[in-house]
C-alpha positions, 0 to 999 in steps of 0.5 A, spaced: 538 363 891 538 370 894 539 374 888 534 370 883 528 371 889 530 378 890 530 379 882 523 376 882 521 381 887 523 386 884 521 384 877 513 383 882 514 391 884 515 394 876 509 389 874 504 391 879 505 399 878 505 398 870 499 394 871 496 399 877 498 405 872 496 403 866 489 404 869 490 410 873 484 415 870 477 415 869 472 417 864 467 418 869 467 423 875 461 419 877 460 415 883 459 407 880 452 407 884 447 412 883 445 411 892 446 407 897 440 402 896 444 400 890 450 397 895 444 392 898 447 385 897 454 387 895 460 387 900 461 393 904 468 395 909 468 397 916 474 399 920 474 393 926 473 396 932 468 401 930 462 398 933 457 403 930 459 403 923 458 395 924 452 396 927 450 401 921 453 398 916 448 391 918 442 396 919 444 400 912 445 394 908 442 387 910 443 383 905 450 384 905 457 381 908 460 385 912 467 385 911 472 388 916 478 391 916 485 394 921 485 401 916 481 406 911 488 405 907 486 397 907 478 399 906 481 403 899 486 397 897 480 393 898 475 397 894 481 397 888 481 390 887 474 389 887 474 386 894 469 389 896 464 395 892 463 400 898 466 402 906 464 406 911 468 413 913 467 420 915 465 425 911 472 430 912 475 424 911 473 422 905 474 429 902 483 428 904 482 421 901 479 423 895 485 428 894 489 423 894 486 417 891 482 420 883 479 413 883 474 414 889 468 418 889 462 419 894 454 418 895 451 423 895 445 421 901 448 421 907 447 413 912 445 417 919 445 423 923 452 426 926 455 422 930 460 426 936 466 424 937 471 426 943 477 424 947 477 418 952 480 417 959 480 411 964 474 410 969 479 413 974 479 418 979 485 421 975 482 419 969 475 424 971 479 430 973 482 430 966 476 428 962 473 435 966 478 439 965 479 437 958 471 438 957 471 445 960 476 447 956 473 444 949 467 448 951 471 454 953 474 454 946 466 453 943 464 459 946 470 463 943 468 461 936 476 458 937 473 450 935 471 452 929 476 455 926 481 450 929 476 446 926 476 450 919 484 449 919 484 442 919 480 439 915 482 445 909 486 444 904 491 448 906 497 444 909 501 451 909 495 453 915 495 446 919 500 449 925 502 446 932 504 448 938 511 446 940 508 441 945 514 437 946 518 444 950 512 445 954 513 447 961 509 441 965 509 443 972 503 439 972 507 432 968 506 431 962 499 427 959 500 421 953 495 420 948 494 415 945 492 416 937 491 413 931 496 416 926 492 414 920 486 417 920 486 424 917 485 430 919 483 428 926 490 424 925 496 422 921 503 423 920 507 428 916 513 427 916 516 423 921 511 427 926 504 426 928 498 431 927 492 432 926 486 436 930 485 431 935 493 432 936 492 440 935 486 441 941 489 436 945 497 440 945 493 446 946 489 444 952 495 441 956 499 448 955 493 451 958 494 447 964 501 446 966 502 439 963 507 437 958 505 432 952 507 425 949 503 422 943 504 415 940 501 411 935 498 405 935 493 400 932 485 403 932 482 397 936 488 397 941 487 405 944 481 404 948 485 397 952 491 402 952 486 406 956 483 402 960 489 398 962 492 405 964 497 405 959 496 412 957 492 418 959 487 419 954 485 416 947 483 420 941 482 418 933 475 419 931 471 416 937 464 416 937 460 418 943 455 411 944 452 410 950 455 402 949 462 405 950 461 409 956 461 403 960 468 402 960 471 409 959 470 416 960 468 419 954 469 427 954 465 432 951 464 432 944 468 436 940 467 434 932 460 431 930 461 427 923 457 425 918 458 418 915 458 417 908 459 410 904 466 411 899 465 407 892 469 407 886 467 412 880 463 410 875 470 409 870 471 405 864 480 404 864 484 408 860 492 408 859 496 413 862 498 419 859 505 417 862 510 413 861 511 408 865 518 410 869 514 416 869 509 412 875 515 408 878 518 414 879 512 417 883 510 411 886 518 411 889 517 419 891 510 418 894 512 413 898 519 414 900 521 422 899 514 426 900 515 429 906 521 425 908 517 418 908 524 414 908 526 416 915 519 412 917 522 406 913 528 407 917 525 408 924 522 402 922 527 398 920 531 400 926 526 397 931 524 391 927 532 389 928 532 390 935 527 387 937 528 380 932 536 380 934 535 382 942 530 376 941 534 371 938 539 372 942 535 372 948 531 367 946 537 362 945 540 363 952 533 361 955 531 355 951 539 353 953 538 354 960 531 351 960 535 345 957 541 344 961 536 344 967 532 339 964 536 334 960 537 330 967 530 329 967 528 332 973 521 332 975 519 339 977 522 342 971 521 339 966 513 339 968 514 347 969 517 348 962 512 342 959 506 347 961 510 354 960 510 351 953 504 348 952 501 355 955 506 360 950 505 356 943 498 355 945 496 363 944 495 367 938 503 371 939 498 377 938 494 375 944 501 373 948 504 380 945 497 385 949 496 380 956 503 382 957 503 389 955 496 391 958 495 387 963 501 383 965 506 389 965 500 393 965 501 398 972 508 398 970 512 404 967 516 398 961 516 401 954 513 397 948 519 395 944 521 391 951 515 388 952 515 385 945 522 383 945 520 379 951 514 376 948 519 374 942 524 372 947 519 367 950 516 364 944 523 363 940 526 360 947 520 355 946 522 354 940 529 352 941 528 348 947 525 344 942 530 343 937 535 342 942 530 335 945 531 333 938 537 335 936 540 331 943 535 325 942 539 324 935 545 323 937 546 316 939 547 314 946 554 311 945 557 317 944 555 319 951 557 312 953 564 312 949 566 319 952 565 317 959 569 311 959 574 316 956 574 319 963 570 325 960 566 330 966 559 331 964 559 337 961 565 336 957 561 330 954 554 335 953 560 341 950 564 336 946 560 331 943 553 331 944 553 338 943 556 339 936 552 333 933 545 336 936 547 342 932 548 339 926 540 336 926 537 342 929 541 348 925 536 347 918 530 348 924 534 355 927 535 358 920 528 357 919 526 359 926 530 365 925 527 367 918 519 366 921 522 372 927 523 378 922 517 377 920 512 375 925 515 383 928 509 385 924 504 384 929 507 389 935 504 395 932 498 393 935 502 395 943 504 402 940 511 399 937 513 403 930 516 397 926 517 397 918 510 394 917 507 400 922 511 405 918 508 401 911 501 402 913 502 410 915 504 411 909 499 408 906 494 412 910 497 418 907 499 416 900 492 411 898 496 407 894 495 399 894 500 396 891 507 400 892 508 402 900 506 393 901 511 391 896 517 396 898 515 394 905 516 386 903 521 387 899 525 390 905 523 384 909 525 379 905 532 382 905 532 383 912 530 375 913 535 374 908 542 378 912 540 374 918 539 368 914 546 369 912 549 369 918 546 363 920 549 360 914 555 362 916 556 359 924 553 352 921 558 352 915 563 353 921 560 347 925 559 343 918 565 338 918 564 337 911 565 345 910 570 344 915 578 346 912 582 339 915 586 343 918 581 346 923 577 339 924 585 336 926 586 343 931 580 341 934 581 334 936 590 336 939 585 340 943 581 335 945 587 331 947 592 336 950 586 338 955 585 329 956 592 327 957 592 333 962 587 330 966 590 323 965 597 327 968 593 330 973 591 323 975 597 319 975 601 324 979 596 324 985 
């Protein structure tokens, strides 16, 4: 089973980049449409959380659906296939996206003014102080012309001119200052290689050198920074954050230090060709674009990494709970089992994403407790619930003459629990386990949205630098699909091991002189008193 279904995998992963190569060039340079007005009607992307692009995007087109999306990568991946026939970006953005991606093109008449974009702090007495001190210097650095050329660095082509400062040796007599970004929106933004950098990361490590503070950036999902912000999480925020007077009533925002154009992206006016090139030729590109360009595999590795970590500490964990949770409650007491009954009811009952924010910004929110911990928790809790249950069943399957049968064998309780009812239980709830375990590796896909750098967060900075719709999503499931199906393989064994069927005779018969042995020994103990 495991060898046919990787086998069909892969055999999806060269399909999709033959079909995506064979019409990898364009005739036409042109963009599809001649202006914005022609979009009117047809589905357009915005990026979720960006309130005044949807607010835009409403005004721009009104006869359109308004489609929403967590990245530009998924916008680009969502133009390809037709799924919608325009986004909204900025327009530096759009220059480094369209170096990258030869498909797109820009209209030409731009949607609106300029927006400012700048840094964003929490409503604090620390957090005003910050955002004063960053203003004077973002002004400082204005008036010596040395914002602009930062600036010209950034959203040039030159990646030879795109320096930063050493922020991570800084000396920090004032502490160190974290700022929580993006990661995928470049030039303000992105990862290269396994470090992120970008403009808003360059001002930023200059402005803390200037003030005695150290630096710490992590990346997240767009739509989490400004609660990372809020709940006093990080010091400050930045990934192309619009000055709109709607968000200043929840955070601080600084003085702009960028103003942007938005400029609506939509495919170019193409008519399919094949490639020039043969189709490993496009396999092996795909393979360096996404893997070795910039040492790209070291994000998969981090990734893969934490991903184990949280889904193996979780299931570990999760077991120990939902055992525990179950010994205390077998016995029917009232109060545990009416407090465990509500936990559950209350944890299967929120979305794991809702459950994975409330504990990290505002359960653990004043707390100094770092992210991977606080979604090992959330898993911990959700898997242990889980188990909880399956252990109800498992129990409730076994007849209740084996525990009667045990006990008139002048067995204790626990060695009924341990000894009889115990390894039936596990035959019933083992097929449920197995695909509880499976289901764990892949829900982790979520914990991006609390700044954890899992596989699929890596998969997606990846995407943000390459544009390529198919590769870097199919690469990421396939690990995925290896990973579920290693833990499958353990799961496999230790129900093979507790399977009389699958059992050696030898080892059943061990087990019952065991059993025995430790009986006739209390019987012996007995008559001697």
């Amino acid at each position: 089973m495991f060898k046919r279904n990787l086998f069909f995998v892969l055999s999806l992963i060269l399909i999709v980049i033959f079909l995506s190569s064979r019409y990898s060039e364009a005739q036409d340079d042109r963009a599809k449409y001649n202006n914005v007005s022609e979009l009117n009607g047809k589905p357009i992307g915005v990026q979720t959380g960006v309130a005044e692009w949807a607010d835009l995007a409403k005004e721009t087109f009104p006869n359109s659906e308004i489609v929403y999306f967590n990245t530009f990568a998924d916008m680009a991946a969502a133009l390809d296939s037709h799924k919608i026939e325009g986004f909204l970006l900025d327009e530096p953005v759009f220059a480094l996206m369209a170096s990258t991606n030869n498909r797109i093109a820009m209209l030409e008449d731009k949607i609106d003014e300029a927006l400012d974009v700048a840094y964003v702090f929490a409503k604090t007495e620390r957090g005003n102080k910050l955002c004063d001190e960053l203003g004077e210097y973002i002004r400082s650095l204005r008036s010596t012309g040395e914002l602009e050329k930062i600036i010209t660095k950034w959203t040039g082509p030159d990646e030879e001119t795109k320096t930063l400062p050493d922020y991570k040796n800084f000396p920090a007599p004032n502490g160190i200052l974290s700022l929580a970004t993006e990661g995928e929106y470049p030039p303000f933004n992105y990862y290269r290689g396994t470090e992120i950098a970008g403009l808003e990361i360059d001002i930023a490590a200059k402005f803390c050198e200037a003030y005695g503070y150290g630096l710490e950036v992590t990346a997240m999902s767009f739509n989490a920074i400004l609660p990372a912000i809020a709940s006093g999480k990080f010091d400050f925020g930045a990934s192309g954050i619009a000055v709109i007077e709607e968000g200043s009533e929840n955070v601080k925002l600084s003085e702009p230090y960028y103003a942007c154009r938005t400029v609506v992206a939509c495919l170019k006016a193409l008519t399919p060709i094949s490639s020039s090139s043969s189709f490993w030729e496009d396999l092996k590109a795909s393979f360096n674009r996404t893997f070795f360009r910039e040492d790209r595999y070291k994000l998969f590795i981090d990734g893969i990494i934490n991903t184990m970590i949280i889904t193996v500490l979780s299931i570990i964990f999760g077991t120990i709970l939902g055992f525990i949770v179950f010994m205390l409650c077998r016995k029917g007491n009232i109060i545990a089992n009416s407090l465990t009954n509500f936990s559950i009811w209350l944890i299967q009952g929120t979305p794991l994403v809702v459950l994975l924010m409330i504990l990290y910004y505002v359960i653990f929110g004043h707390i100094d407790i770092k992210a991977i911990w606080v979604s090992i928790i959330a898993f911990t809790l959700t898997f242990g619930s889980s188990f909880y249950g399956m252990l109800q069943f498992g129990a409730g399957a076994v007849d209740i003459g084996q525990t009667e049968a045990a006990y008139a064998l002048g067995f204790t309780d626990w060695q009924t629990f341990f000894k009889i009812i115990l390894p039936q239980a596990a035959l019933h709830f083992m097929p449920s386990y197995k695909a509880e375990v499976s289901e764990l590796v892949k829900a982790t896909a979520i914990v991006g949205y609390i700044a954890v750098q899992d596989l699929t967060k890596m998969g997606d900075i990846v995407r943000s630098r390459t544009y390529e719709a198919f590769f870097p999503l199919i690469s990421v499931a396939v690990i995925y699909f290896i990973l579920a199906a290693l833990l499958n393989t353990i799961t496999n064994i230790i129900h093979a091991r507790i399977t009389p069927s699958k059992r050696k005779p030898e080892d059943i018969l061990r087990g019952i002189d065991l059993m025995n042995i430790e009986l006739n020994g209390e019987y012996g103990e007995k008559n001697h008193d």
